[in-house]
C-alpha positions in Angstrom: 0.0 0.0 0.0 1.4 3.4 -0.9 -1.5 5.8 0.0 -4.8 6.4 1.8 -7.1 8.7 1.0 -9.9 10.2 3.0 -13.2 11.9 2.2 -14.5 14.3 4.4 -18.0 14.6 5.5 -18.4 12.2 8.3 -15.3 10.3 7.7 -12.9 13.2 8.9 -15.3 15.9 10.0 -19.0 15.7 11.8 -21.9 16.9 10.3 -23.1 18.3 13.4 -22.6 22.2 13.6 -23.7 22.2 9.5 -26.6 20.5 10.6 -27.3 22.4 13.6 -26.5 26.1 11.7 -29.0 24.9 9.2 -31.6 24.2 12.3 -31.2 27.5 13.7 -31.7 29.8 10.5 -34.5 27.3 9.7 -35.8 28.0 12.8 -36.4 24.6 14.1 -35.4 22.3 16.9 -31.8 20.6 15.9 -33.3 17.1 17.4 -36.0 18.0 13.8 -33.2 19.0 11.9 -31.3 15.6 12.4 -34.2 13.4 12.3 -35.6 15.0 8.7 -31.9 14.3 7.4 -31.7 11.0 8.6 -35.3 10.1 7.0 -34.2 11.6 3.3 -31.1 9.7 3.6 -32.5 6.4 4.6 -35.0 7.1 1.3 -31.8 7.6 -0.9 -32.8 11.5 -1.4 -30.8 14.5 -1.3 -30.1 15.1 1.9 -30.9 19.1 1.2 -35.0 17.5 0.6 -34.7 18.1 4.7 -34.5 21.1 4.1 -37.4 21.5 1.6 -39.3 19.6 4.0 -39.2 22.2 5.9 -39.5 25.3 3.6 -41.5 23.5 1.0 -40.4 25.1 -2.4 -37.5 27.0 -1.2 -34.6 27.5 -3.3 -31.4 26.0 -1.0 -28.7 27.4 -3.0 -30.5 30.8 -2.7 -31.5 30.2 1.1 -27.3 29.3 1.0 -26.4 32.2 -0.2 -28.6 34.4 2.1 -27.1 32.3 5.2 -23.8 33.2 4.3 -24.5 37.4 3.7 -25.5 37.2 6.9 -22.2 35.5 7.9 -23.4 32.3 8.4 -21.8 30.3 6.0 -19.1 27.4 6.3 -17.4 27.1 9.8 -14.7 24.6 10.7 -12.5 24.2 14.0 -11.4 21.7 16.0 -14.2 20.9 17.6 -15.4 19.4 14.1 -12.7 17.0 13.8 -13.7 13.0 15.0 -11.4 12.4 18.0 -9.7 9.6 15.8 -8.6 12.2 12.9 -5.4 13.2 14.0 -3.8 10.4 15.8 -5.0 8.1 13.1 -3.7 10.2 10.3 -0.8 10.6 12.1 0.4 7.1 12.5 -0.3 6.2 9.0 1.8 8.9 7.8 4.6 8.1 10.2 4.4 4.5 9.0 5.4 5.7 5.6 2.1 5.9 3.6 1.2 9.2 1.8 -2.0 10.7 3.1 -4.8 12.8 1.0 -7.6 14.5 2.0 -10.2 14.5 -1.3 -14.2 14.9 -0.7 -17.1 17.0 -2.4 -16.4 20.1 -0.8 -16.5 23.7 -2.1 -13.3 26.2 -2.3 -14.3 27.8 1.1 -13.6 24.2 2.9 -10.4 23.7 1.2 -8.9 26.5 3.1 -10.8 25.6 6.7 -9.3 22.4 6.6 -5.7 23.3 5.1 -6.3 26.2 7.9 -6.2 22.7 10.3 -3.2 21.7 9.7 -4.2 18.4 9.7 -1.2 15.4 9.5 -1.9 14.7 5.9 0.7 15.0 2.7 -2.2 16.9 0.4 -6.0 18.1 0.6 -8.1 18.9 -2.6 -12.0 19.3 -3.3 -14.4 18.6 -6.1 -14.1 22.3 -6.4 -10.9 22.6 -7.2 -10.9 19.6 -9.3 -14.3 20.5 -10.9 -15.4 17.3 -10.9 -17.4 15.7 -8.0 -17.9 12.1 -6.6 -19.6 10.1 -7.5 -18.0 10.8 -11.2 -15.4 8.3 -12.4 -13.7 11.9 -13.2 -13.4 12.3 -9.8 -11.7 8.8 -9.0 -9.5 9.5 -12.0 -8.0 13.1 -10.6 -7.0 10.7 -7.2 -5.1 8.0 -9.0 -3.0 11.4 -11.3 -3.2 13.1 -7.8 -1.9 10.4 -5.2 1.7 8.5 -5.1 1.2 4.7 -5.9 -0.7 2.1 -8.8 -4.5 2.3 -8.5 -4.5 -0.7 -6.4 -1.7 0.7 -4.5 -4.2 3.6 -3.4 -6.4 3.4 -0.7 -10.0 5.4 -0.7 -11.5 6.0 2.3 -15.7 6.8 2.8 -18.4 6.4 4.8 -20.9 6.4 1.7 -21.2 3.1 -0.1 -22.7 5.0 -3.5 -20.5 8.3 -3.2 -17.2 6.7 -2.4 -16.9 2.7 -2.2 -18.3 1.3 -5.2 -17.2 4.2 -7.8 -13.7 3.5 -6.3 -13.5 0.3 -6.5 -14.9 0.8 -10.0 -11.7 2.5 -11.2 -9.5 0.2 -9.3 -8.9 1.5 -6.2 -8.7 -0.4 -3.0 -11.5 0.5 -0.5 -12.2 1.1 3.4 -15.8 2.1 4.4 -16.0 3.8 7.5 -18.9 2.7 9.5 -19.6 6.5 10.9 -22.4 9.2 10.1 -25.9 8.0 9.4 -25.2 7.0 5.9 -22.0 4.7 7.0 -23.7 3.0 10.3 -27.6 2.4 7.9 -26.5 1.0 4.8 -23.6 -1.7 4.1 -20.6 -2.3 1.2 -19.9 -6.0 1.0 -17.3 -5.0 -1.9 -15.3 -2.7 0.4 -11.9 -4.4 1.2 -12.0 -3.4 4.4 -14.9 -2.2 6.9 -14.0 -0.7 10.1 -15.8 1.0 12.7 -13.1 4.1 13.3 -10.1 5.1 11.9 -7.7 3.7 14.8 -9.5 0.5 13.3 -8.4 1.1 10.0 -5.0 2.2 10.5 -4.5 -1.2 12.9 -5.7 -2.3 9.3 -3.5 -0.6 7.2 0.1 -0.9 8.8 -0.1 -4.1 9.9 -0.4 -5.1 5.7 
């Protein structure tokens, strides 16, 4: 194995506060906000249709661009980081693999996280890239962008449809993450590995 590389949303970072922001300009109990999201995602939908639910008819990227005039728009600290992040990241890195950082993500993201300084060799977004998962495009730019063969390249996601099978598809090897309510409610038998956390996965990984 050469590298790993990690999506974002709810493999590295929580959905939580982005969740939770939404609730409160939405004007609605988070505990509604969370339970909408995780019945559109357990349907397959958009997970922005929670939203809609809500506001029926509204225009998201609109109601997006309103949030952020207000200053309200994409936040990251610490606090947003899974407790497993760094130390995992960390020791994979140390054990000589090249870590990536690559996820649907807009430009805005790109800098909160680099603004991290997070133990990983390189982070990149679909907006940067201009192609988003789950495009073959996408899994192209990681095997031009990352050190290794395809099946020396690790991709790791906690979304079966988004990240494990369009990986595997262009010859990647695989690790879904069992976090978020997309990782723990639906399953992907074709991952090479499955793993419950990332101290999990890099036991995994180093001791190839």
């Amino acid at each position: 194995m050469r590298s790993v590389v990690f999506d974002i949303g709810e493999t590295l970072t929580s959905d939580t506060r982005y969740w939770g922001d939404w609730a409160r300009w939405l004007g609605v109990p988070t505990h509604t906000m969370s339970a909408l999201v995780g019945s559109v995602l357990a349907e397959g939908r958009d997970n922005a249709d929670a939203i809609r639910i809500i506001r029926p008819g509204v225009d998201v990227a609109a109601e997006w661009r309103d949030r952020q005039a207000a200053g309200q728009g994409d936040y990251l600290d610490e606090s947003d980081l899974y407790a497993d992040v760094r130390p995992a990241l960390a020791r994979l890195r140390e054990a000589g693999l090249w870590v990536g950082i690559a996820g649907n993500q807009n430009s805005v993201v790109s800098d909160l996280l680099r603004g991290l300084d997070l133990p990983a060799d390189a982070i990149a977004t679909s907006a940067e890239w201009g192609v988003s998962k789950p495009s073959p495009e996408f899994f192209e730019q990681v095997i031009e962008w990352a050190p290794g063969e395809p099946d020396g390249i690790v991709y790791v996601g906690d979304h079966p449809a988004n990240d494990i099978t369009p990986a595997r598809a262009a010859g990647l090897r695989t690790a879904h993450l069992r976090r978020g309510p997309i990782g723990l409610t639906t399953s992907a038998p074709a991952a090479d590995w499955t793993v419950n956390s990332l101290t999990e996965l890099a036991d995994a990984l180093i001791g190839q």
